[in-house]
C-alpha positions as CSV (number, residue, x, y, z in Angstrom):
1,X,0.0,0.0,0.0
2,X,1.7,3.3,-1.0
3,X,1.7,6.4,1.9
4,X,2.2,9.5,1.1
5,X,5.8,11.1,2.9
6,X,4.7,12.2,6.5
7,X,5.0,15.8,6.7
8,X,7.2,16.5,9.7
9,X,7.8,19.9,11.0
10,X,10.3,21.3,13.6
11,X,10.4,23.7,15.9
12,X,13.8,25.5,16.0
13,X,15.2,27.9,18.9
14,X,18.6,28.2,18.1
15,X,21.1,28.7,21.7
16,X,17.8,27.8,23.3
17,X,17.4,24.3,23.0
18,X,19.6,21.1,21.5
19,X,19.3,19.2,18.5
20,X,17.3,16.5,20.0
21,X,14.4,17.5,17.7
22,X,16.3,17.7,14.5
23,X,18.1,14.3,15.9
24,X,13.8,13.2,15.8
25,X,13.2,14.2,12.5
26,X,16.6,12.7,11.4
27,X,15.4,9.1,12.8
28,X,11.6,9.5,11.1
29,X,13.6,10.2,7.9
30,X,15.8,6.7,8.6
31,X,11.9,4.5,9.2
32,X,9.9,6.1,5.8
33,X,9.6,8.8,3.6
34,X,9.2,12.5,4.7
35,X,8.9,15.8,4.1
36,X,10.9,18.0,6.8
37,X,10.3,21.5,7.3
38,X,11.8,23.8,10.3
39,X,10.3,26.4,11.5
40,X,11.8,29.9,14.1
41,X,9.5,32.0,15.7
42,X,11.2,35.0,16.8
43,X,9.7,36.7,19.8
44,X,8.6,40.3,18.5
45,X,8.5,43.0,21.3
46,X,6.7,45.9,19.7
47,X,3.5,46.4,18.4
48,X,3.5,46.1,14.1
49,X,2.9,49.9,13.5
50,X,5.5,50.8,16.0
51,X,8.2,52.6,14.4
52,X,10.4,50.4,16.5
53,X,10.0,48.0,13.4
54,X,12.0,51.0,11.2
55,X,15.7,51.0,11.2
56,X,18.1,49.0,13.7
57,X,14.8,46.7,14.8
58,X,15.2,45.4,10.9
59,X,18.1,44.5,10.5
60,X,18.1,42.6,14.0
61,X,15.2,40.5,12.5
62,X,17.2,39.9,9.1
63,X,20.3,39.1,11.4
64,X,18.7,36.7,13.4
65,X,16.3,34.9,10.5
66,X,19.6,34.5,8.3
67,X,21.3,32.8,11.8
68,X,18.2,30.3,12.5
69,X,18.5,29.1,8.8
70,X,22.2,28.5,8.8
71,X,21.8,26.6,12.1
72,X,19.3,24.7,11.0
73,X,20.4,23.8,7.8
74,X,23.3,22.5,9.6
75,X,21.9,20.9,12.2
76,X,19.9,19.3,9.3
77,X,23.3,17.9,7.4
78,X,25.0,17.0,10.6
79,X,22.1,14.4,11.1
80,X,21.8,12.9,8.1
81,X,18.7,14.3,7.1
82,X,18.8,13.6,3.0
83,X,18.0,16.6,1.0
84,X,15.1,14.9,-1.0
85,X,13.3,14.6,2.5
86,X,13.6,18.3,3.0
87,X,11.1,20.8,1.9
88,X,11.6,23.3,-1.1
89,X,11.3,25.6,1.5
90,X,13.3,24.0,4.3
91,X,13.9,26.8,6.7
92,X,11.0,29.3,7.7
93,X,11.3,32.4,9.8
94,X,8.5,34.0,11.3
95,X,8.1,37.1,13.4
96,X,5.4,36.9,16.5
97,X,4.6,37.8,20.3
98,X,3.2,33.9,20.7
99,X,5.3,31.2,19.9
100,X,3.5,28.9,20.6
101,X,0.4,30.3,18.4
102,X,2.9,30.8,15.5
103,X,4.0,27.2,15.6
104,X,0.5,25.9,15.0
105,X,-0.7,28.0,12.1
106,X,2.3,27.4,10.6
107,X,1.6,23.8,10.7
108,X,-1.6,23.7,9.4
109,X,0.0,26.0,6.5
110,X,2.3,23.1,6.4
111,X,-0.3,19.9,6.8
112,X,2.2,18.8,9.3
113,X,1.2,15.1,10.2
114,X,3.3,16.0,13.5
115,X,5.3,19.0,15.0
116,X,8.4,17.7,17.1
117,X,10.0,20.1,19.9
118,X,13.0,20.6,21.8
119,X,13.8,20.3,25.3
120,X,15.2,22.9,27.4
121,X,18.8,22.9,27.3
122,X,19.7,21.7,30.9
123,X,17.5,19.0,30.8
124,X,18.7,16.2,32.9
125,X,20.2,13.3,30.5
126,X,17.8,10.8,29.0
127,X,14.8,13.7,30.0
128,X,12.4,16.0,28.2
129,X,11.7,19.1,30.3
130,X,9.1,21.4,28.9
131,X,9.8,25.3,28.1
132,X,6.8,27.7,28.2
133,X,6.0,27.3,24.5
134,X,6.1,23.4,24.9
135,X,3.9,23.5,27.9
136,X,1.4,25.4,25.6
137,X,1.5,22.9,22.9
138,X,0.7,20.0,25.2
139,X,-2.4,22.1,26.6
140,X,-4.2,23.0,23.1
141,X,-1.7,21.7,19.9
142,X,-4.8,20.4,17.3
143,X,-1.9,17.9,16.0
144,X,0.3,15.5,17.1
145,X,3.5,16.4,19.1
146,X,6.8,14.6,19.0
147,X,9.2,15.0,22.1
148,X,12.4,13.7,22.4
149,X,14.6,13.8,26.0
150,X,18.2,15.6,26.0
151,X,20.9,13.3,24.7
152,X,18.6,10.4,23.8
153,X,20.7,8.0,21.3
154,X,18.1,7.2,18.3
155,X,18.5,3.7,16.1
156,X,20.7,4.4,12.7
157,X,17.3,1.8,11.5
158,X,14.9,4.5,12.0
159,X,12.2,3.3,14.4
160,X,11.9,-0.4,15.4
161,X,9.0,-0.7,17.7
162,X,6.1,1.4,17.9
163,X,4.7,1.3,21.9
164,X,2.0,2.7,23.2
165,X,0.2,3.4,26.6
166,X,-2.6,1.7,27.0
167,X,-5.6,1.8,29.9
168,X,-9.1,1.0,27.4
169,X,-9.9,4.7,27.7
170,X,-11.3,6.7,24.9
171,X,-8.5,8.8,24.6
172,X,-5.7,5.6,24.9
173,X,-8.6,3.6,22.0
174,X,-7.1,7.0,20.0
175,X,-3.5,6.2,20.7
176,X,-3.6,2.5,19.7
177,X,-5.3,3.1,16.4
178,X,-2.2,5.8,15.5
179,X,0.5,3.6,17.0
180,X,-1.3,0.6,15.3
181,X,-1.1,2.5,12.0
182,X,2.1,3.4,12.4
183,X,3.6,0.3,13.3
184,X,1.7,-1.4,10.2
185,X,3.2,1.4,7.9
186,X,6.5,1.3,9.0
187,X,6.6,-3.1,9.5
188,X,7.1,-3.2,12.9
189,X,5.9,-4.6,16.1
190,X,3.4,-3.0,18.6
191,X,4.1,-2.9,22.3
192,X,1.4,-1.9,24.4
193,X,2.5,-0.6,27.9
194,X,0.5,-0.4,31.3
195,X,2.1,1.2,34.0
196,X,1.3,0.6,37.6
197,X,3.4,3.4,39.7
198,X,3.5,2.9,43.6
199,X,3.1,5.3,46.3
200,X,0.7,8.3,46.5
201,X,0.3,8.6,42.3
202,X,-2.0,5.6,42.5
203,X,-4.3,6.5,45.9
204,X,-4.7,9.4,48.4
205,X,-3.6,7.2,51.3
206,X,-2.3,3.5,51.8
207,X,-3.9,3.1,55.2
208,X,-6.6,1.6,55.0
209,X,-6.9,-0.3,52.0
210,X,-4.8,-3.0,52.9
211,X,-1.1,-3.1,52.3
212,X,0.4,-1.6,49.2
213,X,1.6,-4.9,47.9
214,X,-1.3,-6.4,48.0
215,X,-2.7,-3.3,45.9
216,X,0.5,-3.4,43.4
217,X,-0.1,-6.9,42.9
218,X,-4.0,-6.1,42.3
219,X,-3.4,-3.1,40.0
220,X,-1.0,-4.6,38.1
221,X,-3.7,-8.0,37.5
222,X,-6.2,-5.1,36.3
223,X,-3.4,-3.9,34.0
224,X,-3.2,-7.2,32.3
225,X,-6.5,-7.3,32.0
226,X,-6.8,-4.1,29.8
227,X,-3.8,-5.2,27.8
228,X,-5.8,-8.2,26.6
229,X,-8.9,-6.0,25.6
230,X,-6.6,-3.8,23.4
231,X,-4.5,-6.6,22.3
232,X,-7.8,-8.2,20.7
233,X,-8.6,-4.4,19.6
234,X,-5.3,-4.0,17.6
235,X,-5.8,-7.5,16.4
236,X,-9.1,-7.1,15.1
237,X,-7.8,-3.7,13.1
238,X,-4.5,-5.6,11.9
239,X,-4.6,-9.1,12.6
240,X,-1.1,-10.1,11.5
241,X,0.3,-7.4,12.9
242,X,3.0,-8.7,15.9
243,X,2.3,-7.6,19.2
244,X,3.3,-8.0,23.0
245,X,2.1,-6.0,26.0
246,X,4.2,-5.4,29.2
247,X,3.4,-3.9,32.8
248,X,6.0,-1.7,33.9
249,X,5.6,-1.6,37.8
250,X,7.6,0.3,40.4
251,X,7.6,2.8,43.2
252,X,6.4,5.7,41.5
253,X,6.6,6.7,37.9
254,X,10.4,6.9,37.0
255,X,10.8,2.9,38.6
256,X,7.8,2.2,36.6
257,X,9.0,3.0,33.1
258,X,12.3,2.1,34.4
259,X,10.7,-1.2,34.8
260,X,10.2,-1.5,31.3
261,X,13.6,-2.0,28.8
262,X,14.1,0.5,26.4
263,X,15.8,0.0,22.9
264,X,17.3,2.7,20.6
265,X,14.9,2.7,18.1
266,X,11.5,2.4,20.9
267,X,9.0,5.3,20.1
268,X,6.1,5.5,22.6
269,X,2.4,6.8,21.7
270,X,0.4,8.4,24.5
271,X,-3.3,9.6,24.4
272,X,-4.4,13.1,25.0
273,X,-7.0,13.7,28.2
274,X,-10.6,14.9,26.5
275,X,-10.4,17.8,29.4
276,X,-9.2,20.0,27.0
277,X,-10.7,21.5,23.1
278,X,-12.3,18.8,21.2
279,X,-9.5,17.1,18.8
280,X,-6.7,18.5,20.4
281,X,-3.5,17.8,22.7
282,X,-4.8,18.2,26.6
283,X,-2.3,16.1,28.5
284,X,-3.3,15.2,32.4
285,X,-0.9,14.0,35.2
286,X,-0.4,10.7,34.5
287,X,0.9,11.7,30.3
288,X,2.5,14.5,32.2
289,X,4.4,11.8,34.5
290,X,4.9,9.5,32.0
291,X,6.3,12.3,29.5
292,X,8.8,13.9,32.2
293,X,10.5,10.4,33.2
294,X,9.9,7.6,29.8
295,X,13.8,7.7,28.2
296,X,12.7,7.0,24.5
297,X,10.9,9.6,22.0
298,X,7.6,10.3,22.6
299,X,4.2,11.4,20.2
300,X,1.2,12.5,21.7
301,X,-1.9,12.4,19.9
302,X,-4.6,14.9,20.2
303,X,-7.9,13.6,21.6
C-alpha cells in the first residue's frame, strides 16, 4: 500500500534548546519517507505599527532569521537528514509575540502530520523538560506532538517498535489506532505498555486499604486485563500485525518506566486527556508523568 511522505515539522530555537528534535526528525527520515520542514518563531516585542520596526529593529530581525536558517540547515546535514526529504522551502522564519500560536498556524499552512519540539537545554540526560512554549502545545496543539529527551541515542534503522500506553480509555482507544497505523506502515511490532506506579500517584492514602503490595499486585492484574482487551482491539484492526504487551511496575513513575527495557529505536504513543478543546493535545498528570520520566521519544496524539 503506497503512503504519502509524512510531513514533519520542527520547531527550531537556536542557543535555546539542543538538536534532539532535529536528531527526531533525522530518525523519522531513517523508518519512511518525509517531508521536513523547520520552522523559528522570533519573539517580536513591539507592536507592528511601531516605528520600533523601522531601522536598527530590521536588520536585527534579518540578522537573526539568516542565523536560525544556517543553524538549521546545519543541524539538518549534521544528522543525516537527506536533502530529497527536506522541503523546497526547508527553513521558515516568522516574526510573533506567541510562539506557541505561531507554531500551529504554521503547521496547518504546512499539513504537518506532527510538530516535534526541543527540550530545554539543561535537561537532565535521558529527559524532556518542557519550556513555556512546549507547555502550551501540550495544553491546546490540534496535531500530534513529538518530544524527544536531551541526549537520547536514536537507532541508525529508524524506528523499530512502535509502543503505546494503554488503559481502554477513549483517549488511549485514539493512541492505539495511530500507534497501530504506524507500526503497520513502517513493519514493525506494537508494544502496548501499562504502567502501575507505587506510592501516592496511585491513591490518596495506603492506610486503610490493605497493604500496598497487595494493591501493586492487584493493580498490576487489572493492568493485564486491559492489555488483553486492546491486544484483541489491535488485532481485530491488523490481525497479522505482531504484538506484545508489558506492565512496567515500580515505586512511583520513574521505577515504573524504568521497569520497562528501552531499545534505541522504541518510540512510545500516548493519548491526549478529552479535558481540553475537542480534537486536540490536553495532556493530564499521568501523560504528564509519563512524558517527564519515559527515556525514549515520545508522540502525543490529540484527543
Amino acid at each position: 500500500m503506497p503512503y504519502s511522505p509524512l510531513r514533519v515539522m520542527v520547531a527550531w530555537r537556536p542557543g535555546k534548546t539542543g538538536t534532539e528534535a532535529i536528531n527526531y526528525a533525522a530518525w523519522l527520515a531513517r523508518t519512511c519517507e518525509v517531508r521536513i520542514r523547520v520552522v523559528t518563531v522570533l519573539s517580536r516585542g513591539w507592536p507592528l505599527t511601531s516605528l520600533a520596526r523601522l531601522s536598527d529593529n530590521d536588520s536585527w530581525v534579518a540578522r537573526e532569521a539568516r542565523r536560525a536558517e544556517q543553524s538549521a540547515k546545519a543541524a539538518l546535514k549534521a544528522a543525516g537528514v537527506p536533502k530529497a526529504m527536506v522541503d523546497d522551502e526547508p527553513v521558515v522564519t516568522i516574526e510573533s509575540s506567541s510562539e506557541a500560536t505561531a507554531l500551529t498556524h504554521a503547521a496547518g499552512e504546512f499539513g504537518a502530520d506532527m510538530l516535534l519540539l526541543g527540550t530545554q537545554l539543561h535537561s537532565p540526560a535521558g529527559r524532556f523538560r518542557a519550556g513555556s512554549t512546549a507547555d502550551a502545545l501540550l495544553h491546546y496543539s490540534p496535531i500530534a506532538l513529538g518530544l524527544s529527551p536531551r541526549g537520547r541515542r536514536l537507532s541508525k534503522n529508524g524506528v523499530t517498535r512502535v509502543n503505546v500506553s494503554y488503559i481502554d480509555t477513549a483517549q488511549s482507544h485514539t493512541a492505539l489506532k495511530r500507534a497501530a497505523d504506524l507500526a503497520k506502515r513502517w513493519e514493525v511490532p506494537l508494544r502496548m505498555l501499562a504502567f502501575t506506579p507505587k506510592g501516592a500517584t496511585m491513591y490518596p492514602t495506603e492506610d486503610g486499604f490493605g497493604s500496598s503490595e497487595d494493591l501493586m499486585i492487584e493493580w498490576r492484574e487489572q493492568a493485564l486485563a486491559l492489555l488483553d482487551r486492546g491486544l484483541d482491539r489491535a488485532h481485530t484492526r491488523y490481525p497479522d500485525l505482531k504484538i506484545e504487551a508489558e506492565v512496567g511496575s515500580g515505586h512511583g513513575w520513574e521505577d515504573a518506566l524504568g521497569a520497562i527495557k528501552w531499545k534505541k529505536g522504541d518510540l512510545l504513543v500516548l493519548g491526549s486527556s478529552t479535558l481540553g478543546p475537542f480534537g486536540r493535545v490536553f495532556i493530564g498528570s499521568s501523560t504528564n508523568q509519563i512524558v517527564r520520566h519515559c527515556p525514549a521519544p515520545t508522540l502525543i496524539t490529540p484527543a
